[in-house]
C-alpha positions as CSV (number, residue, x, y, z in Angstrom):
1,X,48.7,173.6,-0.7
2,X,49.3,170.5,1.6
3,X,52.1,168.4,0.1
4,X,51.6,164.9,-0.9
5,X,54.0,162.5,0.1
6,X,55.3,159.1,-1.6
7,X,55.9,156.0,-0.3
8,X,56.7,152.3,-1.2
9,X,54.5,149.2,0.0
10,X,55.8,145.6,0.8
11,X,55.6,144.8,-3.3
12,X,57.5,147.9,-3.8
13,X,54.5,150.0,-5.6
14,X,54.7,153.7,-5.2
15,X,51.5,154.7,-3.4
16,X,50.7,158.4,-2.4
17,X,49.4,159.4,0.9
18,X,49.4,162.5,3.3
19,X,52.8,162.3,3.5
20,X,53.0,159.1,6.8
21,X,53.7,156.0,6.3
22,X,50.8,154.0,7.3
23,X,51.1,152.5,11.0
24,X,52.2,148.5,11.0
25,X,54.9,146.8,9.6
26,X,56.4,143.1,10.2
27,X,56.6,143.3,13.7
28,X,52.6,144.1,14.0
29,X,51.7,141.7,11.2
30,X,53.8,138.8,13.9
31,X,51.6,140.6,16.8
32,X,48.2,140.2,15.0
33,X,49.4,136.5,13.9
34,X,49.9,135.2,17.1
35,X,46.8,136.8,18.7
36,X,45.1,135.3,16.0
37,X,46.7,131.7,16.4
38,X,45.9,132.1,20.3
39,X,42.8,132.9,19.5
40,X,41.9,129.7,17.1
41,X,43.6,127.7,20.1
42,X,41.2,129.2,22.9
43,X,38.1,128.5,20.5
44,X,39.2,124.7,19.5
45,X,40.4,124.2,23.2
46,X,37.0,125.1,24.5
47,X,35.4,123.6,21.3
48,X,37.1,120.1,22.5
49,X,36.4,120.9,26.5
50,X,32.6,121.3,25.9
51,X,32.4,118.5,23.5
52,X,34.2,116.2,26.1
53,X,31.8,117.7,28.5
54,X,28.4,116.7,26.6
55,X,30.0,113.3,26.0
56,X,30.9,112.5,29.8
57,X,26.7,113.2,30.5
58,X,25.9,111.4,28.2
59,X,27.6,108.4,29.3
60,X,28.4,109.0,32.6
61,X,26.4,111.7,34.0
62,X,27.6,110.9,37.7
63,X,31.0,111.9,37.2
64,X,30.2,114.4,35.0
65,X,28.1,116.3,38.0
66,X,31.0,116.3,40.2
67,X,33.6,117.6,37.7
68,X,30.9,120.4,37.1
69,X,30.8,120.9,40.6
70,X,34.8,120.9,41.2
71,X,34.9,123.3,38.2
72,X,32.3,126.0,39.8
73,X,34.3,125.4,43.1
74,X,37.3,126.2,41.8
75,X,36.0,129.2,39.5
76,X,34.2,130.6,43.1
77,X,38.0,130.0,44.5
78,X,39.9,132.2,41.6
79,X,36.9,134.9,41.9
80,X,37.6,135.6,45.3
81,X,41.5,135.5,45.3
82,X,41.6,137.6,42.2
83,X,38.9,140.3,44.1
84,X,41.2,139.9,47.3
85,X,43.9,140.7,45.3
86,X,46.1,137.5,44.4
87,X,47.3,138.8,41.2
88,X,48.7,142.2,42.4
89,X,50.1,141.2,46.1
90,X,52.9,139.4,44.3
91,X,54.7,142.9,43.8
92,X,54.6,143.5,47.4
93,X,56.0,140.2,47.9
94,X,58.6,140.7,45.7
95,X,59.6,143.7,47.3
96,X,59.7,141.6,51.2
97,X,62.2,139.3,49.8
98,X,64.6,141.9,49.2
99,X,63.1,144.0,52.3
100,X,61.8,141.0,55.3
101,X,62.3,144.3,57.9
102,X,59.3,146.0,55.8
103,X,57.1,145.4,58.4
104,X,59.1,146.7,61.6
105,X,57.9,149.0,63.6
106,X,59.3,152.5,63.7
107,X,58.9,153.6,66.7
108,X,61.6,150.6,67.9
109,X,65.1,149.9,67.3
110,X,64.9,146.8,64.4
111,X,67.6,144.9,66.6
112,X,65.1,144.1,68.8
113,X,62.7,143.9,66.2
114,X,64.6,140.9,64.7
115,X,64.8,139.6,67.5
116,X,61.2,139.6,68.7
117,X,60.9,137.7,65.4
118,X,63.6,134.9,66.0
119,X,61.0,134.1,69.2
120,X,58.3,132.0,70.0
121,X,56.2,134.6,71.2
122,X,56.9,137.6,68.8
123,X,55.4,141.4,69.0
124,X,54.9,141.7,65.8
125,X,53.7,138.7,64.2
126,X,53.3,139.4,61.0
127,X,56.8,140.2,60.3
128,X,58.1,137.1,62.1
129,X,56.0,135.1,59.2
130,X,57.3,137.3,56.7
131,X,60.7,137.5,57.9
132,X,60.9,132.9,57.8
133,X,58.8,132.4,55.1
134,X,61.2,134.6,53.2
135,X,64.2,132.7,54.8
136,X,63.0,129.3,53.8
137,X,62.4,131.3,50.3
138,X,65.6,132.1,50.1
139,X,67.5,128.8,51.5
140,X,65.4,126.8,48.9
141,X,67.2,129.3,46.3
142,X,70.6,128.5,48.0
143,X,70.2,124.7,48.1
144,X,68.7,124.7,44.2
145,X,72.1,126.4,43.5
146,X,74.1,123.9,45.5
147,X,72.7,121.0,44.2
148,X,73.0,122.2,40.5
149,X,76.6,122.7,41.1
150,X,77.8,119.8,42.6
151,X,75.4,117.6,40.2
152,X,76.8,114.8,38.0
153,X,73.8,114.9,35.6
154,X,73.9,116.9,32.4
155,X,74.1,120.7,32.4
156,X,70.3,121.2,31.2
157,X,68.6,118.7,33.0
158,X,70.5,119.7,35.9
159,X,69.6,123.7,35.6
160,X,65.9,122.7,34.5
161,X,65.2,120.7,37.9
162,X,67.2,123.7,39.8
163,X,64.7,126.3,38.0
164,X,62.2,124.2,38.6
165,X,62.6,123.8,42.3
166,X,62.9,127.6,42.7
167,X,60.1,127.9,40.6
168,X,58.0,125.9,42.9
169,X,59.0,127.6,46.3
170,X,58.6,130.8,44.9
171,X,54.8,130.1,43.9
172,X,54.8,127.9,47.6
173,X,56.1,130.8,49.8
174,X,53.9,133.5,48.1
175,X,50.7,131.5,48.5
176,X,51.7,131.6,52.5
177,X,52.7,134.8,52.2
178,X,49.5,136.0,50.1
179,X,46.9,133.7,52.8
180,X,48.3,134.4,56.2
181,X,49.5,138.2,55.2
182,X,47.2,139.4,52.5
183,X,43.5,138.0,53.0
184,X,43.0,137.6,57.3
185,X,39.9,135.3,56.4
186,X,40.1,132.5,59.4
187,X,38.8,130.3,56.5
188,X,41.6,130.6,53.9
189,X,43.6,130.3,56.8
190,X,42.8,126.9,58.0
191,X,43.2,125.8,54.2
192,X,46.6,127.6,54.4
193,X,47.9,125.9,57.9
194,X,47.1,122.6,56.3
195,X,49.0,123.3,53.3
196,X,51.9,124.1,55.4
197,X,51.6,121.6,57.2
198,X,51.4,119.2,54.3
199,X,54.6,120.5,53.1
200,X,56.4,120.5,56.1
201,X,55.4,116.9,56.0
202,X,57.2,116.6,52.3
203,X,60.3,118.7,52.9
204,X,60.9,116.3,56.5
205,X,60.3,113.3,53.8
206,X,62.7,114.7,52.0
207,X,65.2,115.0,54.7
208,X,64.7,111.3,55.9
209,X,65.4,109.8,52.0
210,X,68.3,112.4,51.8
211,X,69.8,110.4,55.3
212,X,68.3,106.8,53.6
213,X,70.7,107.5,50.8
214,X,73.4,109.2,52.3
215,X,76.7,107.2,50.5
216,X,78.2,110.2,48.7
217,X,79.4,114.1,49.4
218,X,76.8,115.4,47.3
219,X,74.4,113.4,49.6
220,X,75.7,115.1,52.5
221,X,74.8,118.4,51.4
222,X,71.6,117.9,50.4
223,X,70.9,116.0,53.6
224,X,71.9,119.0,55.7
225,X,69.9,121.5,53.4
226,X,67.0,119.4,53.9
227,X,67.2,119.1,57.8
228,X,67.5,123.4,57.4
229,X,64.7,123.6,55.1
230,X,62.6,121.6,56.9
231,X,63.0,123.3,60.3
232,X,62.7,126.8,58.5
233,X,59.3,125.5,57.3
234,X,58.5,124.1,60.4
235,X,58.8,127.6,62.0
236,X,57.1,129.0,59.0
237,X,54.2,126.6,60.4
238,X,54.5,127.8,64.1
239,X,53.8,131.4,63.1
240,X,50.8,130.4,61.0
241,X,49.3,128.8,63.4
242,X,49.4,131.8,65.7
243,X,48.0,134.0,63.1
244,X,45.2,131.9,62.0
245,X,44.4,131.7,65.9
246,X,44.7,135.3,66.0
247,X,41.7,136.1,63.8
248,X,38.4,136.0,64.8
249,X,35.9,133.8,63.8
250,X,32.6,134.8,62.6
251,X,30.9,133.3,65.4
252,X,33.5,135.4,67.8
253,X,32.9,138.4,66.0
254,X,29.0,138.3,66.7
């Protein structure tokens, strides 16, 4: 005969039942909660979008054509870099900052390898860009650390802005790393170089109000890790360059 087993629910009410305890408990009740609440956000955010949407045509139908516009653009733009693979590459990436020699070849001794990367003209110039955007990666790291520990300002705000900066060159150096390594389209390329560029432009800001400003120790220090960063980044720039050149146009390729 198949035995019958006992059990309690959450009122304390003996139920019977084929001897298991049904599946769930407080910890799947939280889980179903919250996809629940996320859920009711999603509709009444999208509820509010569309409703702002239908209001902006009606009383401003200019503007609201080119935010519909800039919308599909930037859809088109996350379809492709999630088909190219923008949301998987980060593991690989991961992986280079730990390993920037990934990329050397085998068949030469990766003395020589490093050092073909620490010139202009590199053999392998894919693992030069690796090997400096990883650098400035890492010196970004160094100097958030630095700066958090020789700060005056309270303890949280002072670790929030360090996170925060790490945060950002993290998300910086793997959108290089993801254009110029992952996709070789001469398009994404261009957009890449003048992102670079752009930033190179805000870290040698940077450096300038660091030397504007320069009255204390703490000054001193981030004066000198801006003048590094920058001229990391400005190498980072140098080898982009080079690769964007390096790939064909469409026209070349007809």
């Amino acid at each position: 005969m198949r035995k019958i087993g006992v059990w309690c629910n959450s009122k304390g009410i003996a139920m019977e039942g084929g001897g298991q305890k049904p599946s769930g408990g407080p910890l799947e009740s939280f889980r179903a909660s919250v996809d629940s609440a996320r859920e009711k956000i999603a509709t009444s955010t999208a509820k509010s979008i569309g409703g702002c949407k239908e209001s902006l045509k009606t009383h401003n139908p200019k503007l609201a054509l080119k935010l519909e516009e800039t919308e599909n653009a930037v859809k088109k733009v996350s379809s492709e870099f999630d088909e190219l693979g923008f949301w998987t590459n980060y593991k690989n990436y991961n992986v280079e900052l730990f390993r920037p020699f990934k990329r050397a070849d085998a068949s030469k001794p990766l003395l020589s390898e490093i050092k073909g990367s620490l010139s202009l003209k590199p053999e392998n110039p894919k693992m030069a860009f690796v090997l400096w955007n990883v650098l400035a990666f890492w010196l970004g790291v160094i100097g958030a650390v630095l700066m958090f520990l020789v700060s005056d300002a309270l303890v949280l705000a002072s670790l929030a802005y360090a996170a925060s900066r790490m945060f950002v060159g993290y998300c910086f150096a793997y959108l290089f790393y993801f254009i110029f390594i992952c996709t070789d389209k001469k398009k994404w390329m261009l957009f890449g170089f003048v992102a670079i560029l752009l930033y190179v432009l805000l870290t040698v800001y940077g450096a300038y109000n660091s030397a504007a400003h320069i009255t204390e120790g703490d000054a001193v220090l981030e004066l000198v890790l801006n003048i590094l960063y920058s001229a990391f980044n400005i190498i980072v720039c140098y080898h982009a360059y080079h690769l964007y050149k390096g790939v064909p146009s469409q026209a070349e390729m007809l």
